[in-house]
C-alpha positions in Angstrom: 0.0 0.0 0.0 1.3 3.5 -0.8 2.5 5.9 1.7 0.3 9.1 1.5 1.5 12.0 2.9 1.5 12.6 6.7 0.2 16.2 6.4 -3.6 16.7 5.0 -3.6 19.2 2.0 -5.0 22.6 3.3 -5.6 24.8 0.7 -6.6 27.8 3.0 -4.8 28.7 5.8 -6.3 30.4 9.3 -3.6 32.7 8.2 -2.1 34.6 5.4 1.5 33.1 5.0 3.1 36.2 4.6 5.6 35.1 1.4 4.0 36.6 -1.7 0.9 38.0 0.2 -1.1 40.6 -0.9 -4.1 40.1 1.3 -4.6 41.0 4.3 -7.3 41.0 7.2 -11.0 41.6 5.9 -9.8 41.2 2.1 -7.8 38.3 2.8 -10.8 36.8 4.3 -13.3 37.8 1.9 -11.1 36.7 -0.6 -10.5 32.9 1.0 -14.4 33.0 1.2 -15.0 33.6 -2.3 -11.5 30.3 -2.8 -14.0 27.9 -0.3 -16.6 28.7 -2.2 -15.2 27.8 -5.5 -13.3 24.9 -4.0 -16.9 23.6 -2.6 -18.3 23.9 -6.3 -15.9 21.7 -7.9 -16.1 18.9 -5.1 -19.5 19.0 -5.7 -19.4 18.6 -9.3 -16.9 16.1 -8.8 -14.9 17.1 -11.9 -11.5 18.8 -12.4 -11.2 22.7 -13.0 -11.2 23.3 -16.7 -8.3 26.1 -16.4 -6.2 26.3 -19.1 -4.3 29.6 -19.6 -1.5 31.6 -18.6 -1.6 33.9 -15.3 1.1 36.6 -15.1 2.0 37.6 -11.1 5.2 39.7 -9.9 7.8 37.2 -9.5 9.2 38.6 -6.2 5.4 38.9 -5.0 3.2 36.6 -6.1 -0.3 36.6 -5.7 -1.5 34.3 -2.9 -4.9 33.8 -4.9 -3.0 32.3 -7.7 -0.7 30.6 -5.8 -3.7 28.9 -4.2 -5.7 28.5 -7.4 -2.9 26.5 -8.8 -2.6 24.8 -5.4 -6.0 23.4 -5.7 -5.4 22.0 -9.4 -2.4 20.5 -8.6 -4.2 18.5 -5.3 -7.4 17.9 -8.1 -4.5 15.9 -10.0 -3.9 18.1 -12.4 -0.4 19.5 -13.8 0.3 23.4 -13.8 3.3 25.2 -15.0 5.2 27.1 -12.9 8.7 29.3 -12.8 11.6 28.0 -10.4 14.9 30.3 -9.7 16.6 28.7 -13.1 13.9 27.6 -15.6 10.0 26.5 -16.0 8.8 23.4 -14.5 5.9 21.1 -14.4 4.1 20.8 -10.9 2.2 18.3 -9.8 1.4 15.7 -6.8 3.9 12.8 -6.5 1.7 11.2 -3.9 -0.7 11.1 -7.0 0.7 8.0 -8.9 -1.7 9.0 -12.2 -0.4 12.9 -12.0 2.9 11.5 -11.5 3.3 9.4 -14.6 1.2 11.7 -16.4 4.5 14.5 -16.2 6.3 11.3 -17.6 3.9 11.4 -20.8 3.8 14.9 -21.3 7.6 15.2 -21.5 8.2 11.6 -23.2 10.4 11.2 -20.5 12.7 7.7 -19.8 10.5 6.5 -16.8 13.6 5.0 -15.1 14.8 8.5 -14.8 13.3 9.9 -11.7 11.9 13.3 -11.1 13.0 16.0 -8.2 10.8 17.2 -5.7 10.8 20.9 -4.6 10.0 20.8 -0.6 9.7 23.8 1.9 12.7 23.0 4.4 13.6 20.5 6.9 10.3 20.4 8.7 9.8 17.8 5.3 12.7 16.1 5.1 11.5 13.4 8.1 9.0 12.4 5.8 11.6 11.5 2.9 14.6 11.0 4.2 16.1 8.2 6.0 19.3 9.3 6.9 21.0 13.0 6.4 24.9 12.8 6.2 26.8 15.8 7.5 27.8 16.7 3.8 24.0 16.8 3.1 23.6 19.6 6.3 27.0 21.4 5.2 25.1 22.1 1.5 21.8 23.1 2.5 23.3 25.1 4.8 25.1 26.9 2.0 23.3 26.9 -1.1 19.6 26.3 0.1 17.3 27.6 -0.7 18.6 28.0 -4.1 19.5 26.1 -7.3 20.8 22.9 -6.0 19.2 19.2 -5.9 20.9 17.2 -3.4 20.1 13.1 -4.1 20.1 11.5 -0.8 18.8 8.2 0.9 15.1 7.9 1.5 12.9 6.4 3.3 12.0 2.3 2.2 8.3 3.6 3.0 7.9 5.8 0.3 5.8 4.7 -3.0 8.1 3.6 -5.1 7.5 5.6 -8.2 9.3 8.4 -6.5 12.9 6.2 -5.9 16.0 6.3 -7.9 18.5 4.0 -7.8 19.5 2.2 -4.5 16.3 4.0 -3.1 17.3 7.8 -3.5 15.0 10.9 -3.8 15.9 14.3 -5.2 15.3 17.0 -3.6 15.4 21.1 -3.6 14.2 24.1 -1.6 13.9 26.5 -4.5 14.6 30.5 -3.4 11.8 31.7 -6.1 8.9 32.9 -4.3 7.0 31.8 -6.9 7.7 28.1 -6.3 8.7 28.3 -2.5 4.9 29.6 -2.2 3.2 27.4 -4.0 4.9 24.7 -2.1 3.9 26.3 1.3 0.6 26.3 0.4 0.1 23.1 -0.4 1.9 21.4 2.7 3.9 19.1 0.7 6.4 17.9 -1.8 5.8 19.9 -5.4 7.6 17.5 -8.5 10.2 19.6 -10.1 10.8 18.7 -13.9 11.7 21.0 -16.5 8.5 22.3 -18.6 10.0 20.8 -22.0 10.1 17.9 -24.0 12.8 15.6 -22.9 16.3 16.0 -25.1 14.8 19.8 -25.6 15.4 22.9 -24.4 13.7 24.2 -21.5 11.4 26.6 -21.7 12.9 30.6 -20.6 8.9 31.4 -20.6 5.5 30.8 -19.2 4.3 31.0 -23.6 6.6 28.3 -24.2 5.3 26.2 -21.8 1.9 26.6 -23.7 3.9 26.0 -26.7 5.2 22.7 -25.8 2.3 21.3 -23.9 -1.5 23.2 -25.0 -4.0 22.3 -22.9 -2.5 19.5 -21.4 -1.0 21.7 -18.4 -4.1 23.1 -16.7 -2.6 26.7 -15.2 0.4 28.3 -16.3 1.7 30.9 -13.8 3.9 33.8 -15.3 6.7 35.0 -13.8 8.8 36.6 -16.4 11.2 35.5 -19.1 14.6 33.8 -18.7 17.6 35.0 -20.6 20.1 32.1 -18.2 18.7 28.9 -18.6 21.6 27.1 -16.5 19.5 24.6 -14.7 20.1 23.5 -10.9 23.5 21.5 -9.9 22.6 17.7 -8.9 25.0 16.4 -6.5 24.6 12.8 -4.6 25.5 12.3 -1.1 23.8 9.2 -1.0 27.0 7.2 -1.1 30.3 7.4 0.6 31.6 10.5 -1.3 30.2 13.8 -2.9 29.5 12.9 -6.7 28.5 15.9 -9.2 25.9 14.2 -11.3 24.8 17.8 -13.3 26.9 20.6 -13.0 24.5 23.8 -13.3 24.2 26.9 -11.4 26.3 26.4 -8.5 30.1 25.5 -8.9 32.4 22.6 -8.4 34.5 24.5 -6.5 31.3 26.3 -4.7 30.3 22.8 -3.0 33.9 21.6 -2.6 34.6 24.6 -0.1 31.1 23.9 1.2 32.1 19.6 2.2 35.8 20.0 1.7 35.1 16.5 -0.9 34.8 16.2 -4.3 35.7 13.1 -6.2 34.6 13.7 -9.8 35.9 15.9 -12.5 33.7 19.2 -12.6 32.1 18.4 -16.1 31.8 14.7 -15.4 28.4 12.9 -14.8 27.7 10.0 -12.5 29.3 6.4 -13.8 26.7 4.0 -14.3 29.7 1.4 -14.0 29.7 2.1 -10.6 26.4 0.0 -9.8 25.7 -3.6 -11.6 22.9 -3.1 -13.9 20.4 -6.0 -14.3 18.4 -5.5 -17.2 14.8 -8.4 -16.9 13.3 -8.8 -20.5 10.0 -10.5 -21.0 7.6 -10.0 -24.0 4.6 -6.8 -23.0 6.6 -5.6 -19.9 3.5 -5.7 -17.6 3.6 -9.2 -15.6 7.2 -11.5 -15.5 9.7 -9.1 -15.9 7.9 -6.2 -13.3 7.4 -8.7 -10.8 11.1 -10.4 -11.4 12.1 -6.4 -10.5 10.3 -5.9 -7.7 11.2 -9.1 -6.1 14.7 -9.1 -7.0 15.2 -5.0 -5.2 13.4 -6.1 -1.7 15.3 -9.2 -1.9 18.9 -7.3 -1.7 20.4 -6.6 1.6 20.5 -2.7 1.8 23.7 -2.5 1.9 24.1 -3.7 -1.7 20.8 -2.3 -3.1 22.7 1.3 -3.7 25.3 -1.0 -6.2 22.8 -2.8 -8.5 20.2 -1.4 -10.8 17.4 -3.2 -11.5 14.9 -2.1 -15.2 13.0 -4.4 -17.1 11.6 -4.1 -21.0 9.7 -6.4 -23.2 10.4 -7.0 -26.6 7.0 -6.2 -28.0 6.0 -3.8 -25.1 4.3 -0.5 -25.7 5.1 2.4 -23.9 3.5 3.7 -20.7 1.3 0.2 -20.0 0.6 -0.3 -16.5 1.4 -3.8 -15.2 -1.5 -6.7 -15.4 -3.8 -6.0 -12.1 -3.1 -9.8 -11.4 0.2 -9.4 -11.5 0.0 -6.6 -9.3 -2.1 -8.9 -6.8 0.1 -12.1 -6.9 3.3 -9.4 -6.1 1.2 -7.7 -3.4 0.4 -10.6 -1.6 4.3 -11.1 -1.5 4.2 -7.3 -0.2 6.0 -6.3 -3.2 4.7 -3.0 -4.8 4.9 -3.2 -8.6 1.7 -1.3 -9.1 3.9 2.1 -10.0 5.4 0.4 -12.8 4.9 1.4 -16.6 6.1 -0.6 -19.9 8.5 -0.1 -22.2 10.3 -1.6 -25.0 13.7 -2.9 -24.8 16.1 -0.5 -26.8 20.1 -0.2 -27.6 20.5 2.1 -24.7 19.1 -0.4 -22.3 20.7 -3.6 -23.8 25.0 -0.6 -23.7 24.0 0.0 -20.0 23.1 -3.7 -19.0 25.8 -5.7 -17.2 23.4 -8.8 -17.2 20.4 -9.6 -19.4 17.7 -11.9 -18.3 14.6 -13.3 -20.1 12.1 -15.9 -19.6 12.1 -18.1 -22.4 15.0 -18.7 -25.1 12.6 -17.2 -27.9 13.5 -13.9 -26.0 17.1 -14.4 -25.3 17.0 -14.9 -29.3 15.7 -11.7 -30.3 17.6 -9.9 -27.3 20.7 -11.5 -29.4 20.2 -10.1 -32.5 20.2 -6.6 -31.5 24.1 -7.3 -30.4 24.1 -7.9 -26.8 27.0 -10.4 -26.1 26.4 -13.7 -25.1 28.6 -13.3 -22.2 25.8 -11.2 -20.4 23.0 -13.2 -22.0 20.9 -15.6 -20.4 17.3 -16.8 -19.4 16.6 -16.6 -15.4 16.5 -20.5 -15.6 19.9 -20.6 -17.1 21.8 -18.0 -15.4 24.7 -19.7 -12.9 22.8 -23.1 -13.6 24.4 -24.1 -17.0 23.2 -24.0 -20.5 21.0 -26.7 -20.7 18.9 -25.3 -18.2 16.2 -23.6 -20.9 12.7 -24.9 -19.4 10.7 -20.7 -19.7 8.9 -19.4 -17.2 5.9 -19.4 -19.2 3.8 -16.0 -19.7 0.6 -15.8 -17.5 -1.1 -13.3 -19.2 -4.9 -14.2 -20.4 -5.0 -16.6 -17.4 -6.8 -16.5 -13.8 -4.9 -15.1 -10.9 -3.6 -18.3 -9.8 -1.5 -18.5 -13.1 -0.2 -15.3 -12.2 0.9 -17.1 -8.3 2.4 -19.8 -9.8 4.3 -17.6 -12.1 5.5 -15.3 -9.4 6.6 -17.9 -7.1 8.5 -19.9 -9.9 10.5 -16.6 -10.5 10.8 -15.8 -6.7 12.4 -19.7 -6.7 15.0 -18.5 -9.2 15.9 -15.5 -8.2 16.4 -16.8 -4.7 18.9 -19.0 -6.2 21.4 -16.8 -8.1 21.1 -14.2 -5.5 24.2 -15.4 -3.4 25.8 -14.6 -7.0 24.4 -11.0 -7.7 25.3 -9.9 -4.7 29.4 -11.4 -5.2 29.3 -9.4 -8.7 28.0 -6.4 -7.0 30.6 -6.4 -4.4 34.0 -7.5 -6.5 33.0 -5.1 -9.1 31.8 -7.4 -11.7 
């Protein structure tokens, strides 16, 4: 079951929160009257807000009423626009799994990339975080709020859907008043994506946002034009060291002085070599290979869950599918939560990355071979650290009662169980 969030949404305050405000006591009420109202409406129609245009406010002060208008829509499960200190993003409610992968659609984005969330200070970080190394104090100390994400460990309660690799979370305090508003009004994590197609640019303005998106983004709030469209420094404290994973706005040499470590050249990325990628390949990407995932990550000691990678693909999967409700049962019952997942096709950047390729029949290994993938790092799940002639599949449940989908899950739960002594020896020699 997912996680919701430990604060209830309250859209209107007993108080004016003084960043942005214009309103103040008779007005301000009269004015949160006339918001209850509205609000009231809608839940009584029981349909979203149809709001599709572009609001211009001062950037340094905002209006609170359209703060709070957006507020609403984005708790409706809807997805606004909005302008951060670097560029335009896309806001919406990562507790709200649909609004969540909706931001995925809109910007085409690779779902096994994971999306920042914009929170309001440390009074939220108990909610995500499970640990906060002093690295992770000495940079929000110095550069927050501002343009720095800072990836760190988070809590093993949180709906998956919002976890990077080795259960990470991304998260910023942004100094726009814009976006630090809007996330004090709604009382919670705000996603933080850039308001562009993925491999585009981002957008410097709220008409671009329009541009790129229509009417799919319900609000757009203006807040000016960028001419610097630098976009935040990611760093990751997650692991032993400070890693640079997207130099932006803030330095190298900034948040070496801040920590006093830095172990990466300043224009270098994060190496992927670094963790063992496990790359599961069935045929639609919504029942054997999902489940083999999920098991497979709450199977690995933590200690070794920050070094492997676990994706999945299908070699005739569409995109965006979500996984087969039984399959989401026979996992669940297991207390493994695949029910974030969405399908994807296997591709040549997939197959580069993978250090180990496993599939479920030998008809899959076969087409997985022809795009070039060695067959070193090739193998079905029954064959893997068994021998070759081990080729009996795991045979595809879909079309078939629930209790196809149990037998299927526990025969992959038997296998995986077997080779993960081994997993975890490549993980920790280096592979």
């Amino acid at each position: 079951m997912q996680r919701s969030w430990p604060q209830r949404y309250l859209p209107f305050p007993t108080r004016p929160s003084g960043r942005g405000s214009r309103s103040t006591g008779k007005s301000w009420q009269r004015n949160r009257d006339v918001e209850v109202r509205c609000l009231e409406m809608d839940r009584r129609r029981d349909k979203k807000v149809p709001m599709r245009e572009i609001v211009a406010v001062d950037p340094n002060n905002p209006d609170e009423m359209v703060l709070r208008r957006a507020a609403r829509l984005i708790h409706q499960g809807e997805v606004v626009g909005y302008p951060t200190e670097t560029v335009y993003g896309l806001g919406a409610n990562p507790f709200n799994a649909e609004a969540w992968h909706r931001i995925y659609q809109l910007k085409r984005r690779d779902p096994t990339k994971p999306i920042g969330l914009l929170i309001s200070g440390e009074r939220m970080l108990k909610h995500l975080v499970e640990t906060l190394p002093d690295t992770a104090r000495s940079l929000m100390k110095s550069f927050w709020p501002g343009p720095l994400t800072i990836v760190v460990k988070a809590r093993r309660d949180l709906p998956k859907h919002l976890l990077g690799d080795g259960y990470t979370i991304a998260l910023r305090v942004s100094s726009s008043p814009i976006a630090n508003g809007l996330v004090d009004i709604l009382g919670q994590p705000l996603t933080s994506s850039s308001a562009n197609i993925s491999g585009r640019p981002p957008a410097c303005s709220a008409q671009e946002v329009v541009e790129n998106f229509g009417g799919q983004v319900s609000l757009v709030i203006d807040g000016g034009c960028f001419q610097d469209l630098t976009p935040s420094t990611v760093v990751d404290v997650s692991g032993r060291y400070v890693k640079v994973i997207r130099p932006g706005r803030i330095g190298v040499e900034e948040i070496q002085r801040a920590v006093g470590l830095l172990n990466v050249d300043p224009g270098e990325t994060r190496d992927q070599k670094e963790t063992f990628n496990i790359l599961f390949v069935c045929t639609g990407n919504t029942c054997r290979s999902p489940m083999a995932k999920g098991i497979l990550e709450e199977m690995l000691p933590a200690d070794i869950l920050g070094r492997v990678r676990v994706t999945s693909a299908g070699t005739a999967a569409s995109y965006g599918n979500p996984p087969a409700p039984e399959a989401v049962t026979a996992a669940g019952e297991d207390g493994v939560d695949i029910s974030a997942h969405r399908s994807r096709a296997i591709n040549e950047e997939l197959l580069r990355e993978a250090d180990l390729v496993l599939t479920f029949s030998a008809e899959q290994k076969a087409v997985v071979g022809q795009m070039g993938v060695s067959p070193d790092r090739l193998f079905t799940l029954k064959e893997f650290d068994a021998g070759r002639g081990s080729t009996i599949p795991i045979s595809d449940p879909a079309g078939k009662p629930l209790e196809a989908y149990r037998r299927c899950y526990q025969r992959i739960k038997k296998e995986l169980e077997r080779i993960l002594p081994t997993i975890i020896r490549l993980a920790q020699e280096g592979f």
